[in-house]
C-alpha positions in Angstrom: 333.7 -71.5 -93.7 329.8 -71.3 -92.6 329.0 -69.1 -89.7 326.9 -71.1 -87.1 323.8 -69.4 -86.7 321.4 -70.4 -83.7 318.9 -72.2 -86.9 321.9 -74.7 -86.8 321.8 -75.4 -83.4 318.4 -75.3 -83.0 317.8 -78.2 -86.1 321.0 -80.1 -84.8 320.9 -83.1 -82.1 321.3 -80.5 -79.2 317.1 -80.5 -78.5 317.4 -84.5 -78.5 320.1 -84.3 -76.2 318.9 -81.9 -73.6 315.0 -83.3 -73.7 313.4 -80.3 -75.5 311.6 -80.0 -78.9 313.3 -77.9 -81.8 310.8 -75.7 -81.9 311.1 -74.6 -77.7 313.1 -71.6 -78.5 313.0 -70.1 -75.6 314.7 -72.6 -73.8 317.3 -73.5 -76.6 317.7 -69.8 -76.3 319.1 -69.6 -72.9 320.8 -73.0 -73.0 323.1 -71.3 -75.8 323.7 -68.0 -74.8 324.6 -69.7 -71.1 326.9 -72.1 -72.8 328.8 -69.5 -75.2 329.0 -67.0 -72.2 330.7 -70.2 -70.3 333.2 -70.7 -72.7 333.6 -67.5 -73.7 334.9 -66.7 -70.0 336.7 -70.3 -69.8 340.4 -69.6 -68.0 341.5 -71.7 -71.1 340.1 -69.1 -73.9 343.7 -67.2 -72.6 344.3 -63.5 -73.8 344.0 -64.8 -77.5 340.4 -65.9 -77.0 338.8 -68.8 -79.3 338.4 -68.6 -83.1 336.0 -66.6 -84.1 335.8 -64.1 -80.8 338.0 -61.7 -82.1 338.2 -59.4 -85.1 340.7 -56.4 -86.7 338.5 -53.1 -86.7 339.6 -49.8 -88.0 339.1 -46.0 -86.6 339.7 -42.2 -87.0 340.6 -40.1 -84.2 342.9 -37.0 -84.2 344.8 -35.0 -81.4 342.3 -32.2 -80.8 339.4 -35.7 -80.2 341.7 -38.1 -78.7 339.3 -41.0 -78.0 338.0 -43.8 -79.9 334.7 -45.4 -78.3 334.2 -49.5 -79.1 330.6 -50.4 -79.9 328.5 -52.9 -77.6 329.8 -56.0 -79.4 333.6 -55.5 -78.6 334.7 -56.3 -75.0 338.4 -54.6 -75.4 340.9 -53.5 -77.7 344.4 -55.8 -77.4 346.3 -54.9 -80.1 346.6 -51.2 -81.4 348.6 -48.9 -84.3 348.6 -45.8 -85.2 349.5 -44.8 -89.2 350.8 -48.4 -89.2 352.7 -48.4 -86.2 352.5 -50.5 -83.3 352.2 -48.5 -80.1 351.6 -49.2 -76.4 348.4 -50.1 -74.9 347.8 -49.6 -71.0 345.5 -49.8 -68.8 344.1 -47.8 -65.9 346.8 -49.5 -63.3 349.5 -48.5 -65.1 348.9 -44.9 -64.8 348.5 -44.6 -61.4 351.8 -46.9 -60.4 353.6 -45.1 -58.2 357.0 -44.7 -60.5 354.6 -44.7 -63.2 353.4 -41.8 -65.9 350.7 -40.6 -64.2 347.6 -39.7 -65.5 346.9 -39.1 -68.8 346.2 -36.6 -71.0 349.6 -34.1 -71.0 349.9 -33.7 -74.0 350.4 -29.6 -75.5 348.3 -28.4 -78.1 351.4 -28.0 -81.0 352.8 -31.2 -82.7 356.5 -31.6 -81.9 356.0 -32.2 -78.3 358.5 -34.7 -78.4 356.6 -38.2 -76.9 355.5 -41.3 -77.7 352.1 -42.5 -78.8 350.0 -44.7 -76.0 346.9 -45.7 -75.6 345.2 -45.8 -71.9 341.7 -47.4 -70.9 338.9 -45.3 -69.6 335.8 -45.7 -68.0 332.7 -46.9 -70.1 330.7 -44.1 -72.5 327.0 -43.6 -72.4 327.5 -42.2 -75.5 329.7 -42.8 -78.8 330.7 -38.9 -78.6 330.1 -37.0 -75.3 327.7 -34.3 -75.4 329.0 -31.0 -76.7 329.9 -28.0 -74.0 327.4 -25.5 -75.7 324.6 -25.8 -75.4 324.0 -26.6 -71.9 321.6 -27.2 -70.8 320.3 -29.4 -73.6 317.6 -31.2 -74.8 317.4 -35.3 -75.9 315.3 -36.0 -78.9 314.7 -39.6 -80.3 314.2 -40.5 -83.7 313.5 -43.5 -84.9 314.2 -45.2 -87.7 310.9 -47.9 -87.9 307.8 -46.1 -87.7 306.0 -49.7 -86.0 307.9 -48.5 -82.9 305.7 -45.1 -82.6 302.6 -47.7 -82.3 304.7 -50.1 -79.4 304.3 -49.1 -76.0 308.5 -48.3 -76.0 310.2 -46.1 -73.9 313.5 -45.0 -73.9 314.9 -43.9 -70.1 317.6 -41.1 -69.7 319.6 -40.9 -66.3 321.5 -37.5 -65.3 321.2 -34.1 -64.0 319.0 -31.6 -64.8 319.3 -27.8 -65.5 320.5 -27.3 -62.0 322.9 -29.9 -61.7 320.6 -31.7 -59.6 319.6 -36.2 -60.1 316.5 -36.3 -62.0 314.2 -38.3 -60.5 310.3 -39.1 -61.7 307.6 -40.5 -60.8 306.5 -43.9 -63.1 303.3 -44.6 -62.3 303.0 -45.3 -58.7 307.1 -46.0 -58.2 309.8 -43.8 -58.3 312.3 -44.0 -61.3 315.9 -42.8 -61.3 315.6 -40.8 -64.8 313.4 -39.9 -67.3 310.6 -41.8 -69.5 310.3 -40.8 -73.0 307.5 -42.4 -75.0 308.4 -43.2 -78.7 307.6 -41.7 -80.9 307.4 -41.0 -85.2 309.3 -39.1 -85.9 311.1 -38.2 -83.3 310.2 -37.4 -79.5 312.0 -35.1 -77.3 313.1 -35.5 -73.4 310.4 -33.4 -71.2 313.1 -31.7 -68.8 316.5 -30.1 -70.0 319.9 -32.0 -68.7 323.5 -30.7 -68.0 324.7 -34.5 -68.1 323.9 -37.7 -69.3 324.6 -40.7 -67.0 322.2 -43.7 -68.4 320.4 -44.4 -71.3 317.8 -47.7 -71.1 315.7 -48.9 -74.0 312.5 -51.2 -74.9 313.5 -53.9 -77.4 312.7 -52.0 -80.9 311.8 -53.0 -84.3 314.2 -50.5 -85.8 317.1 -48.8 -84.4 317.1 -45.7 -82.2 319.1 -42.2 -82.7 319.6 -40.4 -79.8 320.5 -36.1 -80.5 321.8 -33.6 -78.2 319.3 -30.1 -79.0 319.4 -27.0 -78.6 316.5 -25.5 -76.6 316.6 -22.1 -77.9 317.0 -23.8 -81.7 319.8 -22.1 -83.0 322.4 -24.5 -82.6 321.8 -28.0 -84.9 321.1 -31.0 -83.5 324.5 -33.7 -82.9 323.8 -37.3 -83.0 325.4 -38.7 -79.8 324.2 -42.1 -80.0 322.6 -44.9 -82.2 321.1 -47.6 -80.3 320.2 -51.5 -82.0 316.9 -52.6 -82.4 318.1 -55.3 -79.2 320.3 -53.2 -77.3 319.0 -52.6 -74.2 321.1 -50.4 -72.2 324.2 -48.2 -73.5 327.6 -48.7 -72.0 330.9 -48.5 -74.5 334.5 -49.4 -73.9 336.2 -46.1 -74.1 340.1 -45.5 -74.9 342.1 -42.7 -74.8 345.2 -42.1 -77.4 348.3 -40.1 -76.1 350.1 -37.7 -78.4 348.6 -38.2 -81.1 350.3 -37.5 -84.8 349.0 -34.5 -86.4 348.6 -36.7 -89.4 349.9 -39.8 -90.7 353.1 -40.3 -92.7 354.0 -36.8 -93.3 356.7 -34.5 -91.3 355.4 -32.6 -88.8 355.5 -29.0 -89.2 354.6 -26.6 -86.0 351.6 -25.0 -85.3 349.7 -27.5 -88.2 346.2 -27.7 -87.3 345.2 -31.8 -86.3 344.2 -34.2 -89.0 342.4 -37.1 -88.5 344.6 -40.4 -88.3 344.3 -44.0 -89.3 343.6 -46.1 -85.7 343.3 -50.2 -86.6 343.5 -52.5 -83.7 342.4 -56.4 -82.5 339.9 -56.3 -80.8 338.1 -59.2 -78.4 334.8 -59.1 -79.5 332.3 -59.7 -76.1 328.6 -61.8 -76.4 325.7 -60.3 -78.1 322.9 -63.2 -77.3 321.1 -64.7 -79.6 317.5 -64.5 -80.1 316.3 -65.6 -83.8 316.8 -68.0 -86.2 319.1 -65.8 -88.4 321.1 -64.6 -85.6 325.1 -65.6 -85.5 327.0 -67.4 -82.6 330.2 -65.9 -81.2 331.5 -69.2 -80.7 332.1 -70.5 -84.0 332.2 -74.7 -83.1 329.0 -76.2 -83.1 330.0 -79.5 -81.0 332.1 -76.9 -78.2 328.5 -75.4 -77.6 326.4 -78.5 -77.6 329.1 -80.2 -74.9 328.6 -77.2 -72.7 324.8 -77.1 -73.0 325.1 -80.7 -71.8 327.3 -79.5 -68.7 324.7 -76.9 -68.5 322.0 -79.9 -68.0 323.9 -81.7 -65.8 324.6 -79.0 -63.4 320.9 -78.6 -62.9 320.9 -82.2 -61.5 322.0 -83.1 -58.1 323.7 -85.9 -57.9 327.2 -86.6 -57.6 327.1 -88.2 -61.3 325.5 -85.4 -62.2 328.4 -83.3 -61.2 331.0 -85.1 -62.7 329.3 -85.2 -65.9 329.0 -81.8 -65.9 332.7 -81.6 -65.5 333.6 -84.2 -68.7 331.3 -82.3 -70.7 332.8 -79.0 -70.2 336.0 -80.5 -70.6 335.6 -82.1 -73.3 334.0 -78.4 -74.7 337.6 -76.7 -73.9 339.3 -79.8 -76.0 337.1 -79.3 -78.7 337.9 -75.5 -78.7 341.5 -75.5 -78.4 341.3 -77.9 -81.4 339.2 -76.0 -83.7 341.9 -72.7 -82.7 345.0 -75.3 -84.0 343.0 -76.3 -87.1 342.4 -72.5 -88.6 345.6 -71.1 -86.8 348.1 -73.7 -87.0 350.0 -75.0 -84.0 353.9 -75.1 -85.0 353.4 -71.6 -86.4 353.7 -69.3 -83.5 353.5 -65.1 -84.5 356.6 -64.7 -82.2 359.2 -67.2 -81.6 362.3 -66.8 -78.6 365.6 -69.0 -79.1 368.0 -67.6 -76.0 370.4 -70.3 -77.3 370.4 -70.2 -81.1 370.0 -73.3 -82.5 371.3 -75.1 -79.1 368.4 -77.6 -78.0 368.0 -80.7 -75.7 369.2 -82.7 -78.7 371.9 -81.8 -79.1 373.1 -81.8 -75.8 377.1 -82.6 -75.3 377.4 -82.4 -78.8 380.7 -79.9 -78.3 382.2 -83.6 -77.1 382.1 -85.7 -79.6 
């Protein structure tokens, strides 16, 4: 099966149909990215989502670095196991129910602390791995990876606290800016004022991606890459998820006092919107006609007229049908993954059959 690119939208019917020549990006552009966010958050995409907006991912954690950090293109984890096995997956609500577990982490530091494994939600990560305890204060240094950047005017902003645990603010030009402006630059540039925490990150659109290192001021300690940035990612904030008692490793009895091993994490994940921009660049939603119905909807809602309006509607409706149709063609529709018969074979056919 071919993955719809934007190209295919953009050399399809859809400019026709909304008034626009194939070659007004821009506007194709936003008419897409509207319409695939629309669907994307339909009531109708359910839990499951639509074909194509979800994916099976794989990680290591281990008990001593309980978390496991999504990247910007995946919206939530709903399915989880640990070496192979299924466990629960909560969110922050559970934990603070008032019969409930409480909140997590209470785990102890040996491995026969007798509990299940969970996983819990947490708040969204500036960074893939927070930075380390020592040292502290540090130091930010950018490197990039496309030395065209160095000659853009691109900036990369940092929002925290500085060496006295005070907001850093700064002064850009003639306005004031929560944070700090560091110019690109090759091969790497570093942060003018030390920080004690890291709150924000903000970033020009780049040619090449951008790392982002905790240093040492003194320069003893080596640098630790905290963060690596897309050449379109904008601003850094990652799903974050923490995993409860932990194995100390997988498949293997669990002797006292072993030190933790890293462990085998895969898990479904709903994968969230990254817009398109270029040719070359991939759709979320996978149906072609789903997206061109909604950019019609789109269209019509900008008119205002009662036709208009109920256009709009038929359109997006028709989208929805076109979507749950495309899900039944790749995933089957008599074929259910979990199936629940509370009366055996008993049915409404075969009603009063015990009297004949």
């Amino acid at each position: 099966m071919q993955r719809l690119r934007f190209f295919d939208l953009r050399t399809s019917r859809l400019p026709g149909l909304l008034g626009l020549c194939a070659n007004d990006t821009a506007k194709l552009v936003n008419y897409v990215n509207a319409a695939q966010e629309r669907l994307l958050h339909a009531k109708e995409a359910n839990d499951e989502g639509w074909w194509g907006t979800y994916a099976e991912v794989q990680f290591q954690a281990s008990r001593d670095k309980p978390y496991i950090t999504m990247s910007r293109e995946i919206a939530r984890i709903e399915l989880l196991d640990v070496c192979s096995r299924p466990v629960p997956l909560h969110n922050q609500f559970y934990e603070f129910l008032q019969y409930g577990n409480g909140r997590m982490p209470k785990q102890r530091p040996w491995c026969r602390w007798p509990r299940f494994t969970q996983g819990y939600t947490r708040n969204n990560a500036v960074t893939f791995i927070d930075p380390l305890a020592k040292p502290n204060p540090f130091l930010l240094k950018v490197f990039v990876t496309n030395p065209d950047d160095a000659n853009a005017v691109n900036r990369v902003l940092f929002q925290g606290t500085d060496s006295t645990g005070s907001t850093i603010y700064t002064m850009d030009g003639a306005k004031r800016t929560l944070g700090q402006f560091v110019p690109l630059d090759f091969p790497f540039a570093a942060a003018p004022q030390e920080m004690t925490a890291l709150t924000g990150i903000q970033k020009d659109v780049t040619f090449g991606q951008v790392q982002i290192f905790q240093s040492d001021p003194a320069g003893v300690l080596p640098d630790t890459l905290l963060l690596t940035m897309e050449p379109g990612e904008m601003t850094a904030s990652y799903r974050r998820y923490y995993l409860d008692h932990l194995p100390c490793w997988c498949c293997a009895p669990l002797p006292p006092q072993t030190s933790p091993q890293p462990v085998t994490v895969n898990a479904i994940v709903k994968l969230d919107l990254i817009p398109v921009v270029y040719d070359t660049d991939y759709c979320l939603i996978q149906n072609k006609e789903a997206i061109i119905s909604e950019c019609r909807a789109i269209y019509m809602d900008n008119k205002d007229t009662t036709t208009a309006i109920a256009k709009a509607r038929e359109y997006h409706q028709e989208a929805i049908r076109l979507l749950i149709g495309e899900s039944t063609h790749f995933l089957g529709k008599n074929t259910p993954a979990i199936e629940f018969s509370p009366f055996g074979t008993a049915d409404l056919r075969r009603k009063r059959i015990a009297m004949k």
